[in-house]
Kinemage of the C-alpha trace (Angstrom):
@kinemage 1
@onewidth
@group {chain A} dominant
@subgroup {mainchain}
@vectorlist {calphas} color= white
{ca unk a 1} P 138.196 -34.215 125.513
{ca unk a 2} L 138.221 -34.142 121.663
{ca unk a 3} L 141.211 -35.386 119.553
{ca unk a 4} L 143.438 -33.403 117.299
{ca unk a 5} L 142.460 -32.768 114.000
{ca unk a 6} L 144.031 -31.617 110.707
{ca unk a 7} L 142.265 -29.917 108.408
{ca unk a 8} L 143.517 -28.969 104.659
{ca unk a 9} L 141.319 -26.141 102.854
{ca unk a 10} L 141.086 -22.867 102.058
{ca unk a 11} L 140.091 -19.793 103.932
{ca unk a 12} L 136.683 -18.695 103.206
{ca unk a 13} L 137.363 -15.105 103.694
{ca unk a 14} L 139.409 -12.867 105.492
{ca unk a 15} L 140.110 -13.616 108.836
{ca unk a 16} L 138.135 -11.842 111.969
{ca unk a 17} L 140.040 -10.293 114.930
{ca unk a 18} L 138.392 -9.489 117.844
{ca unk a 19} L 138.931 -9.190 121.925
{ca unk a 20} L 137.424 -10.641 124.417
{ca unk a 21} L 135.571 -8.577 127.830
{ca unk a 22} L 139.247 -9.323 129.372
{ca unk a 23} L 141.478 -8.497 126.213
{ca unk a 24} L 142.180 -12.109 124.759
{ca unk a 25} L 142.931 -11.785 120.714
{ca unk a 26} L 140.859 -14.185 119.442
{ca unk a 27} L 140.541 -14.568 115.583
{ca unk a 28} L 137.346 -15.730 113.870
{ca unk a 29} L 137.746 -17.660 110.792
{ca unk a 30} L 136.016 -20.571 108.283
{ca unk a 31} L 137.844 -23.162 106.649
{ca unk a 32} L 136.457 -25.284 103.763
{ca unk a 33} L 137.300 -28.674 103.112
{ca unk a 34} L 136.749 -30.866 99.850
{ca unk a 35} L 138.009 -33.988 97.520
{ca unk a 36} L 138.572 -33.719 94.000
{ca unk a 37} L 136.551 -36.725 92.638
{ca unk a 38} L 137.063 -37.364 88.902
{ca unk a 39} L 133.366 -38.389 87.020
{ca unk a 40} L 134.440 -41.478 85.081
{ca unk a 41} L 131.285 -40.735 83.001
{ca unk a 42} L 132.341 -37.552 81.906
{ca unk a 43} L 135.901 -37.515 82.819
{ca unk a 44} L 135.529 -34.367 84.360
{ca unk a 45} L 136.616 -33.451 88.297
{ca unk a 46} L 134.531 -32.296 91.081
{ca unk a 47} L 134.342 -31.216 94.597
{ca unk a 48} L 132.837 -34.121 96.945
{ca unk a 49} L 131.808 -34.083 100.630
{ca unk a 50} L 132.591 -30.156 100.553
{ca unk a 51} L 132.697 -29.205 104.350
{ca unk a 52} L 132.848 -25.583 106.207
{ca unk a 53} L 134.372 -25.683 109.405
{ca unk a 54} L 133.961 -22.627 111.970
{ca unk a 55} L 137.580 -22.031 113.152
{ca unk a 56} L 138.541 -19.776 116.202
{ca unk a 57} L 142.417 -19.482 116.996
{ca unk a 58} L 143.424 -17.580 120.494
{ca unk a 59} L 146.346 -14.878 121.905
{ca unk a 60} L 149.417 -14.411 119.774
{ca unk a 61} L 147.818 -17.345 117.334
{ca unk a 62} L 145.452 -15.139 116.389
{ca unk a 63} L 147.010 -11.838 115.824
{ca unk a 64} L 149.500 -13.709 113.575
{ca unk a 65} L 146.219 -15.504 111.181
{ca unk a 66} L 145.256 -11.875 110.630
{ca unk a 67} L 148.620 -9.987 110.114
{ca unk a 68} L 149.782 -13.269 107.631
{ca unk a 69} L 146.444 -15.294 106.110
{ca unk a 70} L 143.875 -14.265 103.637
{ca unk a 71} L 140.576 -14.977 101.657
{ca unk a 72} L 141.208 -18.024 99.381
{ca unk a 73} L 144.678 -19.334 100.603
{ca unk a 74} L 144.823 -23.060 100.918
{ca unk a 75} L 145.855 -23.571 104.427
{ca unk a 76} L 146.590 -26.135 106.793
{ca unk a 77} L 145.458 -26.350 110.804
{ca unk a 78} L 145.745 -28.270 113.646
{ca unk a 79} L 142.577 -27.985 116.063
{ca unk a 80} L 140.272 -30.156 118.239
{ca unk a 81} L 136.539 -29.930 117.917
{ca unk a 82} L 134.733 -28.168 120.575
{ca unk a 83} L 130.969 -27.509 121.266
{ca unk a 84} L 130.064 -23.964 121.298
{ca unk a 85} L 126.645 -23.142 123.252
{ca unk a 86} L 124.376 -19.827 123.160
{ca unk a 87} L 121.207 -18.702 123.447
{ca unk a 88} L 119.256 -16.713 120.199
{ca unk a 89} L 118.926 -13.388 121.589
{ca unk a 90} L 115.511 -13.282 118.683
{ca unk a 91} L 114.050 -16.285 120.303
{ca unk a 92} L 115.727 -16.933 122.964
{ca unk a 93} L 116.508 -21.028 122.071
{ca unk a 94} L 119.445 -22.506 123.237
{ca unk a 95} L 121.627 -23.003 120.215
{ca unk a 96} L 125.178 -25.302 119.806
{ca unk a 97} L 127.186 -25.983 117.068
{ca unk a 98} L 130.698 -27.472 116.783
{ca unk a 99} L 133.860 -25.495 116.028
{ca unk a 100} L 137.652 -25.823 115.416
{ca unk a 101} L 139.758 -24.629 118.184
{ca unk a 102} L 142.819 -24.009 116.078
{ca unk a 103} L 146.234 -25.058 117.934
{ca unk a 104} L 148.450 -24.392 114.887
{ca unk a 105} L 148.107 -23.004 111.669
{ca unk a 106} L 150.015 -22.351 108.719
{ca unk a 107} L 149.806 -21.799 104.464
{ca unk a 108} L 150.230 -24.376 102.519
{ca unk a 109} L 153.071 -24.486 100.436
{ca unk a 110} L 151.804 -27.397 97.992
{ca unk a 111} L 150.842 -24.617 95.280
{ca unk a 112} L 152.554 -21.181 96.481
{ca unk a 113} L 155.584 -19.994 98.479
{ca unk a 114} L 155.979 -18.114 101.822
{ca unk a 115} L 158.237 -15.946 103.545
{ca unk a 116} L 158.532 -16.575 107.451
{ca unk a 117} L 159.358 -13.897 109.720
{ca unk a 118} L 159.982 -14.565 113.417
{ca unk a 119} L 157.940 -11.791 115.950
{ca unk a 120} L 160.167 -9.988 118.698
{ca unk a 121} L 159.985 -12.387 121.502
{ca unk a 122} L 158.450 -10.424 124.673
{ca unk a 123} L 160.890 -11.327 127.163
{ca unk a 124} L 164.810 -11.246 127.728
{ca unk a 125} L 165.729 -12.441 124.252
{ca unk a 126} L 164.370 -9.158 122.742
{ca unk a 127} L 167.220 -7.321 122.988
{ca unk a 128} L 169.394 -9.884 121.430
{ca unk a 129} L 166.928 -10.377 118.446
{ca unk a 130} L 167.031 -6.948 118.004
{ca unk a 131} L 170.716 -6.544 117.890
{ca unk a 132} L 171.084 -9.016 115.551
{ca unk a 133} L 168.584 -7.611 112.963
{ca unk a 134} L 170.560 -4.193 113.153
{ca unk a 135} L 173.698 -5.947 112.352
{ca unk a 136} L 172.343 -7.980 109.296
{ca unk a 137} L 170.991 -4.358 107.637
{ca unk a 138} L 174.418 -3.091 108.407
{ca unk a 139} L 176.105 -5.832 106.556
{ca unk a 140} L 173.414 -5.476 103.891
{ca unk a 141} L 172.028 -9.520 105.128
{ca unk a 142} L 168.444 -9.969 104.936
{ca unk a 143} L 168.123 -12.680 107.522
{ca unk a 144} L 170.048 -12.180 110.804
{ca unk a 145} L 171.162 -16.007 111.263
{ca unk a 146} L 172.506 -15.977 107.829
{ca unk a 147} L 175.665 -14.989 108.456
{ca unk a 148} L 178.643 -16.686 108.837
{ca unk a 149} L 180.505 -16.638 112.007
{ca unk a 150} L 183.901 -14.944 112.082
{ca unk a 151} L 185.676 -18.220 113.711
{ca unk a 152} L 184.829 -20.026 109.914
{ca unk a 153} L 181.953 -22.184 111.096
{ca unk a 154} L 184.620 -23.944 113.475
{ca unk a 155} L 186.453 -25.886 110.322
{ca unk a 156} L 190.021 -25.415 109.195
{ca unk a 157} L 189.872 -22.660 106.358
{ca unk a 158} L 185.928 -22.257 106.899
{ca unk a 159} L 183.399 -21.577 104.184
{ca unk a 160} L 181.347 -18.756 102.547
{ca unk a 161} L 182.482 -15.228 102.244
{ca unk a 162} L 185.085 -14.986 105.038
{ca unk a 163} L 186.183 -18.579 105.657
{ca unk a 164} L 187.239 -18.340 101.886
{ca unk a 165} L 185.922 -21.939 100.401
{ca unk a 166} L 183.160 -22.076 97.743
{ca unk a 167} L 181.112 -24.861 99.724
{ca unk a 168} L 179.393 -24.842 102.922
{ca unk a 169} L 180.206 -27.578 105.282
{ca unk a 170} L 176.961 -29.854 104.368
């Protein structure tokens, strides 16, 4: 059992997708990992202890790393280091290396901005999520949950567009 680890880089290229023998997504990715170290000789910064890290992310995980990340994004992950065995089909030597089973994954936002978009849930919520997108085009909303509810947001006089007042309630 290995603990959770974070890691803070950038992607080293563009993300891999493949599928296993029995149709498992699995996405195939490196992550590189650095300090900023400033040379009080020259005053000048640098990259120290500059580490790649072999990162492979599973099912829905990793469709979503190849539909949304991309070469040179600064990213952060959540993983736990496993040891990956094989044997050299040239020489036939057992080979092992350790690699970043990525639980979560995400851009970082310390330098850019994102948009998040939620994928259609496979089971019974589906329809509902659906309905709810065709009604915010209708009413010309780009997010579904943005609107406000008909009752007023449960306060006397309500808020926003059809409660009346200028102020939400926070």
């Amino acid at each position: 059992m290995s603990s959770t680890m974070t890691l803070t880089g950038r992607l080293t290229g563009v993300p891999e997708l493949r599928y296993s023998p029995s149709g498992v997504a699995v996405a195939a990715f490196t992550i590189v990992t650095s300090r900023r170290v400033k040379d009080p000789a020259t005053n000048e910064w640098a990259d120290a202890d500059t580490t790649f890290w072999d990162c492979k992310a599973f099912k829905q995980l990793a469709q979503n790393v190849c539909e949304s990340l991309d070469k040179g994004m600064e990213v952060i992950a959540v993983g736990r280091a496993v040891q990956e065995s094989w044997e050299d089909k040239q020489t036939g030597q057992k080979r092992s290396k350790i690699a970043v089973r990525i639980d979560a994954i995400g851009p970082s936002l310390r330098t850019t901005t994102a948009k998040v978009t939620k994928n259609i849930p496979a089971g019974g919520g589906q329809q509902a999520y659906v309905q709810a997108r065709q009604a915010s085009s209708r009413e010309g909303l780009e997010d579904p949950w943005a609107g406000v509810p008909a009752s007023g947001g449960g306060r006397a006089g309500g808020w926003g567009p059809q409660g009346g007042g200028e102020e939400p309630p926070f």
